[in-house]
N, CA and C atoms as a LAMMPS dump frame, in Angstrom:
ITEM: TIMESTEP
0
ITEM: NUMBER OF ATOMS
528
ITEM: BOX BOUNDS ff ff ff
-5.0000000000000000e+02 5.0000000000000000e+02
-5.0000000000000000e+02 5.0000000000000000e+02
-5.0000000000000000e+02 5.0000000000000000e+02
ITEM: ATOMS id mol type element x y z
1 1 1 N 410.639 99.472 116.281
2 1 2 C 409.867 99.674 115.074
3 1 3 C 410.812 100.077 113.937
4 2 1 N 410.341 99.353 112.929
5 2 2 C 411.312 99.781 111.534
6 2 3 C 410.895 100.558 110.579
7 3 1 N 411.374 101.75 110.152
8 3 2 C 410.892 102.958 109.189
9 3 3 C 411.215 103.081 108.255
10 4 1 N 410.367 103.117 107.237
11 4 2 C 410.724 102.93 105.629
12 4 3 C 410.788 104.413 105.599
13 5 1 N 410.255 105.449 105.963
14 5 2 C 410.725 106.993 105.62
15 5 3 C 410.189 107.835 107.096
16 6 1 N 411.297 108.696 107.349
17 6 2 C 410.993 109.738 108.742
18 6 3 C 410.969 111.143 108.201
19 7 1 N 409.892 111.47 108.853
20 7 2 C 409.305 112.906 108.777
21 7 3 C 409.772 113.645 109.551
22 8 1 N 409.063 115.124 109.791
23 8 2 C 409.536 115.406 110.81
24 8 3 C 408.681 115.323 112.164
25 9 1 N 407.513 114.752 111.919
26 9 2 C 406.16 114.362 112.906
27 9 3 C 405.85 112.857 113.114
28 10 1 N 405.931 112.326 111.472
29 10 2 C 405.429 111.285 111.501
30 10 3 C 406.484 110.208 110.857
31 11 1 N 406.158 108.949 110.418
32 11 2 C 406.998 108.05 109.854
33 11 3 C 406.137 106.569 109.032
34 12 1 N 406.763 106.579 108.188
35 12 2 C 406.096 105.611 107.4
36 12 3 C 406.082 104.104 107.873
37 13 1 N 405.709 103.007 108.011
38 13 2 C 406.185 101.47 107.832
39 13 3 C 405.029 100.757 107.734
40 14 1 N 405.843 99.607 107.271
41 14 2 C 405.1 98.651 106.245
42 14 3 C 403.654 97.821 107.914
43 15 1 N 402.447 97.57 107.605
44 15 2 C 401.796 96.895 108.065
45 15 3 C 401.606 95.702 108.476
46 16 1 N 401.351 94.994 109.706
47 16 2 C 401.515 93.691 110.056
48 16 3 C 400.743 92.914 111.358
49 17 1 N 400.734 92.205 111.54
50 17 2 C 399.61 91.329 111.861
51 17 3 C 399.565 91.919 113.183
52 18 1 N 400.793 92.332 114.436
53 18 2 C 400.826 93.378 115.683
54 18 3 C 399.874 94.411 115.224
55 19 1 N 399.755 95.021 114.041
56 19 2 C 398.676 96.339 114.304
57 19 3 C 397.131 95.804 114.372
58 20 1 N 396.677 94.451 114.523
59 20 2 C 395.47 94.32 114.721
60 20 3 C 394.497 95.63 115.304
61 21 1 N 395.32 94.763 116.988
62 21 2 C 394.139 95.42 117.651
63 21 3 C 393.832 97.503 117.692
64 22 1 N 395.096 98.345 117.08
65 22 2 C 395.148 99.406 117.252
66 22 3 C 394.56 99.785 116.318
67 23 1 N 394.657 99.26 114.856
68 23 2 C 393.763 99.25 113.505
69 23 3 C 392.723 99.277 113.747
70 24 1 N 391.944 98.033 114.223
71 24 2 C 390.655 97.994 113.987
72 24 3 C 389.851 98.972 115.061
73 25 1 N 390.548 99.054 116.181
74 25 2 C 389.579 100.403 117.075
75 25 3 C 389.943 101.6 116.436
76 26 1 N 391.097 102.219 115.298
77 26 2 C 390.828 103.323 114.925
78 26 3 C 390.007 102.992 113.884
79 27 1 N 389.722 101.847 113.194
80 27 2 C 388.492 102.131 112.161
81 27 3 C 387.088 101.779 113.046
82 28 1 N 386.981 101.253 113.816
83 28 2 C 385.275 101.257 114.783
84 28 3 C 385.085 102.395 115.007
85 29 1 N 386.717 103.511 115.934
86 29 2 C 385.767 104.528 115.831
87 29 3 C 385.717 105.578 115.082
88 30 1 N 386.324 105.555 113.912
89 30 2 C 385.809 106.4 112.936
90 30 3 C 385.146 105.841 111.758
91 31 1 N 384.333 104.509 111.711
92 31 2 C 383.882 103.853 110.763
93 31 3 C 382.457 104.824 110.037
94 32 1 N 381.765 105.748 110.934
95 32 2 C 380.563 106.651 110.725
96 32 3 C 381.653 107.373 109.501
97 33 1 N 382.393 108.376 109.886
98 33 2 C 383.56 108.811 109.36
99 33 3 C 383.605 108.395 108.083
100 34 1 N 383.825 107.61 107.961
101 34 2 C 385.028 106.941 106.462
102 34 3 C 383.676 106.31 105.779
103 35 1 N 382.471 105.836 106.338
104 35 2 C 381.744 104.878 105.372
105 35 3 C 381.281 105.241 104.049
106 36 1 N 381.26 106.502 103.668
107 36 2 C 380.474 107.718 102.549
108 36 3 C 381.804 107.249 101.8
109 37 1 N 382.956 106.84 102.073
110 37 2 C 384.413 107.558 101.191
111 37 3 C 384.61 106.063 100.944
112 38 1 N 384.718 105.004 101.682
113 38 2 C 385.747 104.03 101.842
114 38 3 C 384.802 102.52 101.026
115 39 1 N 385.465 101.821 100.276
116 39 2 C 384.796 100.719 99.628
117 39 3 C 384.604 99.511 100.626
118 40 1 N 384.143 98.908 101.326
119 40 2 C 383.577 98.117 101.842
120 40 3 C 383.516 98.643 103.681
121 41 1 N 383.242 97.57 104.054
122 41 2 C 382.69 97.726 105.583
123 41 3 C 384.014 97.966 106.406
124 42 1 N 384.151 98.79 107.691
125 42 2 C 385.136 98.818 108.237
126 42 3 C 386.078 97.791 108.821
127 43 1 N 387.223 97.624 108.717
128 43 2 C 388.043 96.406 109.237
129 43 3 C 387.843 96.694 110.942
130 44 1 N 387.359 95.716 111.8
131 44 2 C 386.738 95.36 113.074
132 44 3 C 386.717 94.612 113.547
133 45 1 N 387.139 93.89 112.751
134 45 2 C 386.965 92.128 113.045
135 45 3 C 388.626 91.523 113.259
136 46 1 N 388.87 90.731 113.337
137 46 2 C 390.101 90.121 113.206
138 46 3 C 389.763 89.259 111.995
139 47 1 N 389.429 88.395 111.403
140 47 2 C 388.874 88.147 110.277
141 47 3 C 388.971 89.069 109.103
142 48 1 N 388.472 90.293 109.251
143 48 2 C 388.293 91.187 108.39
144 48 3 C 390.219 91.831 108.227
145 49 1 N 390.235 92.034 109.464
146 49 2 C 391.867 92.408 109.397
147 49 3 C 392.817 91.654 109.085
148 50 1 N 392.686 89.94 108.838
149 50 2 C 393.71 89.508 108.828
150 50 3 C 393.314 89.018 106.922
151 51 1 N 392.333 89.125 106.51
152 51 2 C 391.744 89.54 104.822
153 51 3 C 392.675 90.868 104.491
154 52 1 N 392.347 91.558 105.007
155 52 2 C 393.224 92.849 104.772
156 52 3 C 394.625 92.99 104.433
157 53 1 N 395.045 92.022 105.414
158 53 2 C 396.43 92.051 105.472
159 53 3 C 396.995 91.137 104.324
160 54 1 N 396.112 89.912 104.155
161 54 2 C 396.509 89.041 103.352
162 54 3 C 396.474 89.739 101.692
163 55 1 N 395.963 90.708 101.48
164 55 2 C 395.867 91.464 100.071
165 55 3 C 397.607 91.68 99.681
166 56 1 N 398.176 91.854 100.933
167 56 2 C 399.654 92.834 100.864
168 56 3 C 400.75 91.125 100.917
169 57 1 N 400.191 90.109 99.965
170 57 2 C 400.966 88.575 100.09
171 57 3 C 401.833 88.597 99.211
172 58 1 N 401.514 89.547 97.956
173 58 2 C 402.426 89.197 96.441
174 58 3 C 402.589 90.468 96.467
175 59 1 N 402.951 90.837 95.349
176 59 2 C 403.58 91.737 94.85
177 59 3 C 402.433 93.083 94.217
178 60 1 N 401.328 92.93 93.8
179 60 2 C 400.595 93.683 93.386
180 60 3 C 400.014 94.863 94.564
181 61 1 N 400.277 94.426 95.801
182 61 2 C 399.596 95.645 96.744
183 61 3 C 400.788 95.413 97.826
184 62 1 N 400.474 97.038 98.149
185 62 2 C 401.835 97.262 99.454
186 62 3 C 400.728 97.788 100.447
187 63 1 N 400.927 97.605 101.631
188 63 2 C 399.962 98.364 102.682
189 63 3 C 401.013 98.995 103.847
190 64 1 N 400.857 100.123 104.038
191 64 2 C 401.442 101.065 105.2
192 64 3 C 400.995 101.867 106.223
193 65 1 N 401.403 102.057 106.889
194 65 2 C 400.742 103.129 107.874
195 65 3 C 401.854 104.068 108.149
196 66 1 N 400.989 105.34 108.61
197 66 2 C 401.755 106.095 108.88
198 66 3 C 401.443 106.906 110.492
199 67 1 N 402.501 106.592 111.139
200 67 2 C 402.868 106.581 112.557
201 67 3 C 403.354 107.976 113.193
202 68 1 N 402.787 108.16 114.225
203 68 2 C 403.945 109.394 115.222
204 68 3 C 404.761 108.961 115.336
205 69 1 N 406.08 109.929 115.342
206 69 2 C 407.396 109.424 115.508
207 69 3 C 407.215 109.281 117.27
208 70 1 N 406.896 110.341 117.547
209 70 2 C 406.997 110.775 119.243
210 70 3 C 406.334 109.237 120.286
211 71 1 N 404.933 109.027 119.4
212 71 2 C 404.459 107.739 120.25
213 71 3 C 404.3 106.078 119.834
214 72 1 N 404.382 106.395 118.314
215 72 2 C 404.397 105.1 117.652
216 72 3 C 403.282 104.851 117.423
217 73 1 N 401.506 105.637 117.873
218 73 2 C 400.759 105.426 117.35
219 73 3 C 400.052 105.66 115.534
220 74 1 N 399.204 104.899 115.515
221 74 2 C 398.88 104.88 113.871
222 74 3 C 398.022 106.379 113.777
223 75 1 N 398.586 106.729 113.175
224 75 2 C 397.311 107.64 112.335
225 75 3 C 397.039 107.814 111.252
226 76 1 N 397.286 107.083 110.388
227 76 2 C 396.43 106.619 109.154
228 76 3 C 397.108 105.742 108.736
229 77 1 N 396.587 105.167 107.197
230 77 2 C 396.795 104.043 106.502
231 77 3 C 396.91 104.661 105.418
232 78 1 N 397.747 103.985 104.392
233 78 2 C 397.968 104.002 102.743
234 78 3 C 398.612 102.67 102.359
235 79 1 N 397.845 102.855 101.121
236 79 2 C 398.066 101.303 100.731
237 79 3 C 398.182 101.809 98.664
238 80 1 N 399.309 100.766 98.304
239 80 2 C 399.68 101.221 96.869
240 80 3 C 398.737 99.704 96.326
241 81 1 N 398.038 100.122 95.585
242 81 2 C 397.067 99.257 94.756
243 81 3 C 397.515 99.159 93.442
244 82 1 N 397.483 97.837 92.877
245 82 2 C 397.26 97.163 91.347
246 82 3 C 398.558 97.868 90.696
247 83 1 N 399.559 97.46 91.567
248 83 2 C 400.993 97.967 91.22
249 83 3 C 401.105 97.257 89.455
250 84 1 N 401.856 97.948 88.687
251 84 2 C 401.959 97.567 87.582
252 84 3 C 403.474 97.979 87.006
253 85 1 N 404.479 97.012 86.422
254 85 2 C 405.324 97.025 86.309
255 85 3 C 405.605 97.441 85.169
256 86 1 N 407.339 96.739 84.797
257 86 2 C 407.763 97.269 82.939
258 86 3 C 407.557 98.888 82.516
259 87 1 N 406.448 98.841 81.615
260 87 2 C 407.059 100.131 81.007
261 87 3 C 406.072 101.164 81.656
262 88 1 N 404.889 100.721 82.822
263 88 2 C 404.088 101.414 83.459
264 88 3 C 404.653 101.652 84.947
265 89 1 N 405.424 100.973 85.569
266 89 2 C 406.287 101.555 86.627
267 89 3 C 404.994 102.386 87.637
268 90 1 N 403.285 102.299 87.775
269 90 2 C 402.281 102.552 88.409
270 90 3 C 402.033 102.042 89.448
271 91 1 N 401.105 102.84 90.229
272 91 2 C 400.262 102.029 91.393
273 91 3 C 399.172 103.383 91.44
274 92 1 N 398.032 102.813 92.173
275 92 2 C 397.063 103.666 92.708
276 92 3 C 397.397 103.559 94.545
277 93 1 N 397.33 104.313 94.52
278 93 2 C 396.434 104.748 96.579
279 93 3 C 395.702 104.793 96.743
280 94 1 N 395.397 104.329 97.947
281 94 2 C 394.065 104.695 98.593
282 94 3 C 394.666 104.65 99.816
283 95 1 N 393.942 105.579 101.017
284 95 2 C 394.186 106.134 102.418
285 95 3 C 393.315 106.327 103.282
286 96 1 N 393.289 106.858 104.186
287 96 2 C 392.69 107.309 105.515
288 96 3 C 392.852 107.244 106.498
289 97 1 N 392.785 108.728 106.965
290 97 2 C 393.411 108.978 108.651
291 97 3 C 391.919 108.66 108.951
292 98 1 N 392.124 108.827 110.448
293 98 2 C 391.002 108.5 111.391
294 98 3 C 390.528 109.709 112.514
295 99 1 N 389.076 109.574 112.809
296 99 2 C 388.446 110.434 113.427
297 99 3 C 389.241 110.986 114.376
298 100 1 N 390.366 110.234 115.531
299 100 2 C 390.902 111.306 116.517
300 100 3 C 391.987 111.86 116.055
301 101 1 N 392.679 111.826 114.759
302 101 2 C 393.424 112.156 114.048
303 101 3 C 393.568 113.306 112.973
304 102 1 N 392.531 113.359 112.614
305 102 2 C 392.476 114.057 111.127
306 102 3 C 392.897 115.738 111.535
307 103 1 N 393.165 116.622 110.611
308 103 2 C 393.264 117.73 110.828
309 103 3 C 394.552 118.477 111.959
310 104 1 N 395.305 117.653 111.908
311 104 2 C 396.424 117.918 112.278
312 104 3 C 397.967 117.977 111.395
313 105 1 N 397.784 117.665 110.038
314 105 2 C 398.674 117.721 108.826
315 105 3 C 399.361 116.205 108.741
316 106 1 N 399.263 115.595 109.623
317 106 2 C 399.574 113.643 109.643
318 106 3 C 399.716 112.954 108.6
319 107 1 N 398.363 113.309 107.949
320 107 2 C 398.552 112.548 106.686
321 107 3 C 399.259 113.354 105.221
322 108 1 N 399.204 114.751 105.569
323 108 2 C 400.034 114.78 104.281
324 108 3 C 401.503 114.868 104.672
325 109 1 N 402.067 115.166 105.442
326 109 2 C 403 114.479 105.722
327 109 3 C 403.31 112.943 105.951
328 110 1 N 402.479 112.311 106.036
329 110 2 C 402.75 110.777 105.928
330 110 3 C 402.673 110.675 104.046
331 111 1 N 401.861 111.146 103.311
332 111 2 C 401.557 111.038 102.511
333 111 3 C 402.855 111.325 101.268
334 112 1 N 403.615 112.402 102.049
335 112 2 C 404.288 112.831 101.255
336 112 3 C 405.739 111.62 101.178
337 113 1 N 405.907 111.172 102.829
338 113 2 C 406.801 110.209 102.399
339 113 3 C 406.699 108.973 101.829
340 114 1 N 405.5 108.787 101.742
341 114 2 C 405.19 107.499 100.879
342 114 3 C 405.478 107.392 99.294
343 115 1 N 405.167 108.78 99.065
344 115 2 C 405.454 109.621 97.458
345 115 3 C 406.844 109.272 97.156
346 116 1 N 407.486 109.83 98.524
347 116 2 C 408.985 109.454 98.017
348 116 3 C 409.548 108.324 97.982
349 117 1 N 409.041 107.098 99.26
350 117 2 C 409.759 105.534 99.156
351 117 3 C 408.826 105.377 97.724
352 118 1 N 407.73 105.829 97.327
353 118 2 C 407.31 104.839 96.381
354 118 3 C 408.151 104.897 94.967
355 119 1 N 408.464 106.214 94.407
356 119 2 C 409.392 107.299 94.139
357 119 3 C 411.009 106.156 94.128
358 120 1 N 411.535 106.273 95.151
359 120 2 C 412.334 105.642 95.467
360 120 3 C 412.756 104.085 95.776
361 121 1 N 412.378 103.698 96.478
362 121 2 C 412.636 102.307 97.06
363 121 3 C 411.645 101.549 96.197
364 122 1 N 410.699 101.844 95.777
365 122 2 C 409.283 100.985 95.22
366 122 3 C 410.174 101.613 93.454
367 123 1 N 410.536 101.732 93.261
368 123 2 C 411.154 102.523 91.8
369 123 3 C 409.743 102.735 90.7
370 124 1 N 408.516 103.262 91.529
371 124 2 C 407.371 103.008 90.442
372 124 3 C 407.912 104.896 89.9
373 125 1 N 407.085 105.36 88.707
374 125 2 C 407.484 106.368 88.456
375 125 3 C 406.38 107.122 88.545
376 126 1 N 404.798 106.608 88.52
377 126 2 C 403.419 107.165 88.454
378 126 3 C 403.178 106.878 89.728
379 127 1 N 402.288 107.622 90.292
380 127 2 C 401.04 107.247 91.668
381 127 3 C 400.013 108.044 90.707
382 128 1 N 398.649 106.986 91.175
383 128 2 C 397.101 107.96 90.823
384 128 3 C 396.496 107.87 92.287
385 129 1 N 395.529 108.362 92.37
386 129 2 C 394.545 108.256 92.989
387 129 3 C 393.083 108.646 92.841
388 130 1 N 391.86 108.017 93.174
389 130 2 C 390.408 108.045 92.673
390 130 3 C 389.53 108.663 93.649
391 131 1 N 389.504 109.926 93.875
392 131 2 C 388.498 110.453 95.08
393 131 3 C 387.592 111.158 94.512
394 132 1 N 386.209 110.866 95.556
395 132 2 C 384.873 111.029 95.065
396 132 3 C 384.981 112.563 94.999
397 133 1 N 383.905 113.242 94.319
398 133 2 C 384.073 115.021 93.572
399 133 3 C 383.632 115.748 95.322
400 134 1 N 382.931 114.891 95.886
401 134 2 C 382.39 115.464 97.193
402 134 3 C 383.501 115.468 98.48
403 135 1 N 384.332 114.615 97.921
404 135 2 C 385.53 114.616 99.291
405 135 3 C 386.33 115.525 99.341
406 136 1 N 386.165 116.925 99.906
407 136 2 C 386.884 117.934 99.871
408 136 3 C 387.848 117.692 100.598
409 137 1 N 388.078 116.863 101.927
410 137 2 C 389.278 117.001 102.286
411 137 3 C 390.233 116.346 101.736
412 138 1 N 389.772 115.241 101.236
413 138 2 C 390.748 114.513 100.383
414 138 3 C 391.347 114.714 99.084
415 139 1 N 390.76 115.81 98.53
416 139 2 C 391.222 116.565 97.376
417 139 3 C 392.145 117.368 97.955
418 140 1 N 391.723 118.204 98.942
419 140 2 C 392.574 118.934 99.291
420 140 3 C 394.048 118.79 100.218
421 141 1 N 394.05 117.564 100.456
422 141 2 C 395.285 116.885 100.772
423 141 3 C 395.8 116.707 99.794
424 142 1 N 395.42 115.806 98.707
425 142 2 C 396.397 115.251 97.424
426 142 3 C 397.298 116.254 96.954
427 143 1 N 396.487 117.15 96.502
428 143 2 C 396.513 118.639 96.248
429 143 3 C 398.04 119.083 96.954
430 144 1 N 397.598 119.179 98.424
431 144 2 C 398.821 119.57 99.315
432 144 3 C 400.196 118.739 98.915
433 145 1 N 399.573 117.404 98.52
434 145 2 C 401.151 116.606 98.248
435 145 3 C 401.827 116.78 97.314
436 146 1 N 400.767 117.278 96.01
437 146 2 C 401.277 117.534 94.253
438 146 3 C 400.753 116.93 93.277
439 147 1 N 399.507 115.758 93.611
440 147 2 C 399.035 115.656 92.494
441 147 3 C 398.286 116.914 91.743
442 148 1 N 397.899 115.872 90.669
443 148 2 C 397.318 117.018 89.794
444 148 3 C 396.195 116.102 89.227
445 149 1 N 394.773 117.025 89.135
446 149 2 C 393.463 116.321 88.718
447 149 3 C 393.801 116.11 87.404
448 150 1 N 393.466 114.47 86.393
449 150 2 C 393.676 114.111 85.663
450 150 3 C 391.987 114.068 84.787
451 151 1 N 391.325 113.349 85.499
452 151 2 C 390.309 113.374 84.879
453 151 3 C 389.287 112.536 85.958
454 152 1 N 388.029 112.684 85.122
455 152 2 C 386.61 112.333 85.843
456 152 3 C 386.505 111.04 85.356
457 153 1 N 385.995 110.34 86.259
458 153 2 C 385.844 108.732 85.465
459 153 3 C 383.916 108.527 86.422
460 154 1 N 382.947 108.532 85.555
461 154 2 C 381.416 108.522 86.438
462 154 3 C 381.45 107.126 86.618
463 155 1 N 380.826 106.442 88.161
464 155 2 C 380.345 105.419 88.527
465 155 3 C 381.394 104.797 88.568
466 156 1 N 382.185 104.836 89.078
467 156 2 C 383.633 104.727 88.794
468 156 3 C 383.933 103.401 90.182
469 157 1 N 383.489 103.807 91.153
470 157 2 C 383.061 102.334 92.185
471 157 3 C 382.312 102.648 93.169
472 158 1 N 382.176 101.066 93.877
473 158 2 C 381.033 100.802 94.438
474 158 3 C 381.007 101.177 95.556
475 159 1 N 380.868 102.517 96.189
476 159 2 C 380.968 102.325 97.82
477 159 3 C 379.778 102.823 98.447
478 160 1 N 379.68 102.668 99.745
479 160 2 C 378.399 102.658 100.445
480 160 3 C 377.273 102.864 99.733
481 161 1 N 376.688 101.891 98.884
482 161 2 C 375.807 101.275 98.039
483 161 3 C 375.17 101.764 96.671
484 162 1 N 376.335 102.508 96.053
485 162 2 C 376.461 103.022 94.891
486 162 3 C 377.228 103.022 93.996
487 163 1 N 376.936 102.599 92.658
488 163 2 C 377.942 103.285 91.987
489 163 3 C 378.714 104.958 91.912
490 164 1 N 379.989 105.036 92.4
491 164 2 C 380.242 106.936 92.546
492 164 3 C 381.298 106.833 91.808
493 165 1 N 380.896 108.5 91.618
494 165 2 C 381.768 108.985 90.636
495 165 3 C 382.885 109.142 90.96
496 166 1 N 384.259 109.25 90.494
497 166 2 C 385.465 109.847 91.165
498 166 3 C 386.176 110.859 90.201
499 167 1 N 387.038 111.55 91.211
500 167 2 C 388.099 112.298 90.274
501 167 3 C 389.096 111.693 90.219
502 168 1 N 390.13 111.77 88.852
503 168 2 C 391.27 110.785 88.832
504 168 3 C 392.473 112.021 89.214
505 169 1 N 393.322 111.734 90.322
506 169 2 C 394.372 112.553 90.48
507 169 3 C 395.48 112.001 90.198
508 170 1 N 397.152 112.35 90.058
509 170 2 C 398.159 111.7 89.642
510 170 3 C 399.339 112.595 89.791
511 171 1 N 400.505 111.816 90.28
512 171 2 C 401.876 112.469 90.512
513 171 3 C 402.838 111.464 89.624
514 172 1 N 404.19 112.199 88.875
515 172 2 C 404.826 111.007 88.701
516 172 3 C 405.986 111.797 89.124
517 173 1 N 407.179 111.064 88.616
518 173 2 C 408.728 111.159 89.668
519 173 3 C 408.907 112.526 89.353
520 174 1 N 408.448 112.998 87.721
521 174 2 C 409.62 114.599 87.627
522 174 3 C 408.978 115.3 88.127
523 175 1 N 407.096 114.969 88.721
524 175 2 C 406.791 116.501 89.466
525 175 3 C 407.018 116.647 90.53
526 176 1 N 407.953 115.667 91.256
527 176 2 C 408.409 115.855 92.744
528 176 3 C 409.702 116.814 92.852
């Protein structure tokens, strides 16, 4: 396995068509989990996963996971969205660990090295991210990594059959 950044638990790398089958059973079984937070239906399918994957073809989206060093299993996903170049040097995130996972510090430590390849190797200089006002844990991760709440944007997108509101969070290179 090849590592774009090592932790001291976990490790970053890029996503690929081998993580099918381990992907989609950690999103079946935490799909109850994630459906309130996450914009469309859980990836389950091979169909659905190999859509997924195909987002990460050009240049505008990166998709990653972030792995135990110790077993090589996944425990979560991050993915840099609507990358934007020149004098915006941006991307957004979006993430999620999974039900047998969560609450063990995984993801902000995965989280944090993503900050830095993105930081680094990705040379963007902004990350945002859009989490709903009700997702306490996910605030309170970002939080743990260094963003900082930017602002409220209402109806902001469509997930499990609503328009929701989000909070806008954001890190760039000098607050690392």
């Amino acid at each position: 396995m090849i590592y774009l950044a090592e932790g001291e638990r976990v490790a970053l790398r890029y996503l690929c068509l081998q993580d099918y089958e381990e992907l989609t059973a950690l999103h079946q079984e935490s799909a109850e989990m994630l459906a309130r937070w996450m914009p469309g239906p859980p990836i389950v399918t091979y169909e659905a996963f190999v859509g997924y994957l195909s987002r990460f073809d050009g240049t505008v989206n990166e998709g990653f996971l972030i792995c135990r060093r110790d077993t090589g299993a996944i425990v979560g996903r991050v993915d840099v969205n609507n990358i934007v170049r020149g004098t915006h040097q941006s991307g957004t995130i979006g993430y999620s660990a999974f039900a047998s996972t969560t609450g063990r510090g995984y993801m902000t430590e995965g989280l944090r090295l993503l900050v830095r390849h993105a930081f680094g190797e990705m040379e963007l200089h902004r990350l945002e991210a859009n989490i709903q006002p009700h997702n306490t844990a996910s605030i309170n991760l970002i939080k743990r990594v260094g963003f900082r709440r930017e602002g409220f944007s209402p109806r902001f997108q469509f997930i499990d059959g609503a328009w929701r509101d989000h909070e806008r969070w954001a890190i760039t290179v000098e607050m690392t």
